[in-house]
C-alpha positions, 0 to 999 in steps of 0.5 A: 497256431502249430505247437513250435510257437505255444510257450509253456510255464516251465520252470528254470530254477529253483531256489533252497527248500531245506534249511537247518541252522547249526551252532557251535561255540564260536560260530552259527551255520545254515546248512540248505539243500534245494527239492533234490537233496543234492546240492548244499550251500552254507552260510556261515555266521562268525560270532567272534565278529558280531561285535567289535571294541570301540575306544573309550574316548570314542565312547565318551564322545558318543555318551556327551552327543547322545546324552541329551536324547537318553534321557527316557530312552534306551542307552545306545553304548556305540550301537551307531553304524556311522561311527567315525572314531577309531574302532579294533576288531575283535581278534579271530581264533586261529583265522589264518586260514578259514575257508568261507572268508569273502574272498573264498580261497577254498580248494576243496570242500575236504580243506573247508570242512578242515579249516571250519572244525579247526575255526571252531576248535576254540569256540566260545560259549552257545547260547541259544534261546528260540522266541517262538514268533506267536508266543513270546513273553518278557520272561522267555526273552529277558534272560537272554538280553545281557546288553553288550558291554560298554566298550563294544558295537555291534557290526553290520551283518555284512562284517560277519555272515559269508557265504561258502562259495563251494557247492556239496553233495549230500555226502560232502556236507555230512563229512564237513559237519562231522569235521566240524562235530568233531573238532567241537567236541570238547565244547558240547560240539556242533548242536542242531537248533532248527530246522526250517522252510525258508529265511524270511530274513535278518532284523536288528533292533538295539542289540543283536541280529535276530533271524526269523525262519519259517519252520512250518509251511502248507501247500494252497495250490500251484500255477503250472508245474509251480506249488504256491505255499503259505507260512503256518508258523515261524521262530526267531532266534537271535544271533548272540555274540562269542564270549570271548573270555570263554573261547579254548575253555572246556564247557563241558565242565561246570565250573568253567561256564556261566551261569545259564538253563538247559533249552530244548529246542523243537524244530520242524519235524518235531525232534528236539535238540539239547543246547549245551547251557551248563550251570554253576554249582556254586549255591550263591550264584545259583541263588543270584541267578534265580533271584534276577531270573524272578525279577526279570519274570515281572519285568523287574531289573531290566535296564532302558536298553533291554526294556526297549529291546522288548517293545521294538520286537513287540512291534516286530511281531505285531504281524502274524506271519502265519495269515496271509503270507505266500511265497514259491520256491520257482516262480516269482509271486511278486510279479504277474503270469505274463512277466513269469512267462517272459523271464522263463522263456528267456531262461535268464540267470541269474533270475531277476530280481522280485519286484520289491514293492510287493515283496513284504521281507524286502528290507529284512533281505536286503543285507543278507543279499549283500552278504551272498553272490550275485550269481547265488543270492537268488537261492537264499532269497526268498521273497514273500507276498502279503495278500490272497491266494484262492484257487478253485477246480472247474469243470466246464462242459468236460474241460478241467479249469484252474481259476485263481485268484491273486492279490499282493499287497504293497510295502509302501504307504502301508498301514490300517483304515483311516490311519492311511489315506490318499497319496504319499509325496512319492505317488503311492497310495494308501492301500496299494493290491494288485489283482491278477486273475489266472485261468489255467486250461490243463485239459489237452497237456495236463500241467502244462496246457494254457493260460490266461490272466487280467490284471487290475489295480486298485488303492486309495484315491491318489490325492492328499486327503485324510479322515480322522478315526473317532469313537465317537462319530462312525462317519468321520468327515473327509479333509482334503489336507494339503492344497496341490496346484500342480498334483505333482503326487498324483502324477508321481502315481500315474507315471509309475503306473505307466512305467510298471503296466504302459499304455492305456491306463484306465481309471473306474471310480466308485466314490459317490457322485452326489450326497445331501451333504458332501462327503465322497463327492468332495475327494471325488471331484478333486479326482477328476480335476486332477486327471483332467489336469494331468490329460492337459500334459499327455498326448491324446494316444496315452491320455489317462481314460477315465470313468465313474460308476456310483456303486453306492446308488445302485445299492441305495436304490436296490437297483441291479448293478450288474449290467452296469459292471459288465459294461465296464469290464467289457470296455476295460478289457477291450481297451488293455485286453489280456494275456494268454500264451496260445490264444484262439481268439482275439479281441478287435477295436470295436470289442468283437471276437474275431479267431486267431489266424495263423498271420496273427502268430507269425507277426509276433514270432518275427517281432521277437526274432527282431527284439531277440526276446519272446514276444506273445501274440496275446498280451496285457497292455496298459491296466485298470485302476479302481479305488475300492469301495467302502461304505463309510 
């Protein structure tokens, strides 16, 4: 092959690394900047629209429908998004003319940042409390959960959170924050929170949005010119409404806040910010306030709402964001090195979407993506990956090898041992990782020189069947739990198998084959029937082809499993082969290596002048499906 027809990973794009969240009175801000420090884009979040009045016979209606769930639940005062009645916006301070409504009307970022500072000029008053994603306790978060009153709901992120259309410099967006300081300054002006690597995303329980952002990373390794990096710690804050009685007044001045404590807040490089929260110096409401702050402390006068509240970020939080969490700025963790080839040789844009099944904050980005352009959504979005990452340097007789190893786990049917088993309705399977090997030969040129990967599946046995976890009983008997004649699910899993990887699939099972008393066998054999069935159906070129190897015999027996595991690999390998962006050598059908000819090359490269897209001469075609094993 000559040079002309090597594909190098080189990347396109890259998306915002820099953030800082902003606050005023009236309004939040996220400030990002890409690697380069010279292109700023902003997110503006109105607090004024946060929340909107709703009608007190709408109330009333909602109470009587809802009055009979509530009884031992929270109370959802017009917390519905499909309210039908009649619901008034609350009114914006002097929005005649902002700049970063919807329809991005600005001329010049001179005039935006004018139109924000005098948005802001009667803000409301800031009140910030940043839950630290692993610490958190009730005492931190109760003060803060006042409940929204009565006659208000809680608008959709869409109603409230816009992007400036406009794109800064690094010395236009200094002026246009100082615009906005400055027209703020008689409210405690613009106060800097955080400062952060990333937005895993929005989340809203009962109450308000709370934004999660990742505020300390660590670099683990790096594909091609790519740096790949996990998540070492995260903060949520919560995106609290404007009080409106309190916008045009001075805060400055004591009497004219509520009550509340001064809150120091550390961002990522340690340096810490000052929220502006004054205090009353009336003697009886500060001896209210601290009386409710000792009750809340123990969990103590706490309504339903804010008790609930609690728990749903309990649950929230149950995930350690700091284990086993990666993503990059310029290369698509979700998808495999041969898809991220395609896309950056096509030099697509905007870049496509991740592939939301191994994209963990999925649903937590969905509304900030409607929130953003089409064209600019890819910048914010940042989708993170829950699975492996482990990467190792060799040496191999003078050449340098980059050996990866790279598992993502899927979003769907997800959930603990025993708890999740078999297929859900839909065909996914309990336990779903996707397993990519990449070998990188950076010896002739450095970064960039040539790769190669395999990619393998593995999940739960897709069929209905469960096991009921008990103390009591370490082997717990496996039920074959609902009767499918059809397998409609397991086709379901095998047809999105096709869609995702094509033809062949290859399945390799390694439950039991044979047991003094039925266990594995029986999900096992249900298996088989159910590929047998579905073969019934497929034409012979695309039929699913499968094989069984007993992993637990050769360990019951002591016997060398490792002969049996290369015979395996070698026919998996030679029926879906592999993928490689200047390969020397190929595999032909009979499972010899035979060299790359320079034919070889120019088949490819006249079939991608044909399909007008790039076409490898060395790719991965079909996959291997394995259900792990585990000893029961």
């Amino acid at each position: 092959m000559n040079d002309g027809q090597i594909y190098h990973l080189n990347p396109t794009y890259s998306k915002l690394e820099r953030f800082e969240l902003f606050s005023t009175q009236q309004a939040y801000f996220i400030v990002a900047c890409d690697h380069t420090h010279n292109a700023y884009r902003v997110l503006k979040i109105d607090r004024t629209l946060i929340t909107s009045n709703i009608s007190p016979q709408l109330q009333q209606q909602q109470q009587q429908g809802d009055g009979a769930s509530m009884n031992n639940n929270t109370n959802d005062n017009g917390n519905n998004s499909n309210n039908n009645g009649d619901i008034s916006n609350v009114k914006r301070v002097q929005d005649n003319d902002d700049p970063m409504t919807s329809d991005g009307n600005s001329q010049n970022h001179q005039q935006t940042a004018r139109n924000l500072a005098v948005d802001s000029n009667s803000g409301a008053q800031s009140q910030h409390v940043n839950y630290n994603h692993q610490n958190q306790d009730a005492a931190s978060i109760a003060p803060t959960l006042g409940g929204p009153h009565p006659n208000t709901k809680y608008n959709p992120l869409s109603a409230f959170c816009i992007e400036d259309p406009h794109v800064y410099s690094q010395e236009e967006i200094s002026d246009m924050l100082d615009m906005v300081h400055d027209g703020n300054k008689h409210a405690g002006g613009l106060v800097a929170i955080c400062k952060a690597h990333g937005i895993v995303g929005f989340i809203r329980f009962l109450d308000c949005y709370y934004l999660t952002l990742i505020t300390r990373r660590a670099k683990v390794g790096s594909i091609g010119e790519c740096a790949i990096y996990s998540i070492k710690s995260t903060e949520m804050f919560p995106m609290k409404p404007a009080d409106l009685h309190m916008i045009g007044e001075d805060t400055s001045n004591p009497r004219n806040s509520s009550s509340g404590m001064n809150s120091n807040i550390n961002n990522a490089s340690g340096n810490q910010y000052t929220v502006p929260q004054t205090t009353s110096n009336d003697p009886s409401s500060m001896l209210l306030s601290l009386w409710n702050q000792g009750k809340r402390s123990v969990g103590l006068g706490l309504t339903n709402r804010e008790i609930a509240e609690l728990r749903y970020q309990g649950l929230y939080q149950v995930f350690d964001l700091s284990k086993n969490f990666f993503f990059s700025y310029n290369y698509d963790l979700t998808r495999t090195l041969q898809d991220n080839f395609l896309f950056m040789q096509s030099n697509m844009f905007p870049p496509p979407p991740s592939k939301d099944m191994y994209s963990w904050n999925h649903f937590l980005t969905r509304e900030l993506e409607e929130c953003t352009s089409p064209l600019t959504s890819s910048f914010w979005i940042l989708p993170l990956v829950h699975g492996a990452f482990v990467q190792r340097k060799v040496i191999d007789y003078g050449r340098s090898l980059n050996l990866t190893l790279l598992a993502r786990r899927s979003r769907h049917f997800a959930g603990t041992r025993y708890l999740k088993r078999g297929v859900s309705d839909r065909g996914k399977v309990a336990n779903d990782v996707e397993h990519e090997q990449i070998i990188h030969d950076e010896t002739f040129s450095g970064a960039r020189g040539v790769f190669c990967s395999f990619t393998q599946v593995r999940g739960s046995i897709p069929i209905y069947w469960t096991q009921e976890s008990s103390v009591t009983m370490p082997k717990p008997p496996i039920i074959l739990n609902r009767i499918d004649p059809t397998y409609k699910a397991t086709q379901a899993h095998f047809e999105d198998l096709f869609k995702r990887y094509g033809s062949p699939i290859v399945v390799c099972d390694l439950v039991k084959q044979s047991e003094k008393r039925d266990r594995e066998v029986i999900v096992g054999n249900e298996y088989r029937h159910a590929i047998e069935y579905l073969n019934t159906y497929i034409d012979d070129k695309y039929k699913i082809r499968y094989c069984a190897l007993d992993y637990a015999h050769y360990n019951r027996h002591r016997l060398n499993v490792k002969p049996s595991l290369d015979q395996v690999s070698i026919w998996s390998v030679n029926q879906t082969g592999f993928f490689c962006n200047a390969p020397r050598w190929k595999i032909i059908e009979d499972g010899s290596i035979k060299p790359f000819t320079e034919e070889d090359g120019n088949r490819a490269k006249i079939l991608s002048q044909k399909l007008g897209v790039p076409v490898f001469s060395m790719e991965q075609k079909g996959v291997l499906r394995t259900n792990w094993y585990v000893k029961f």
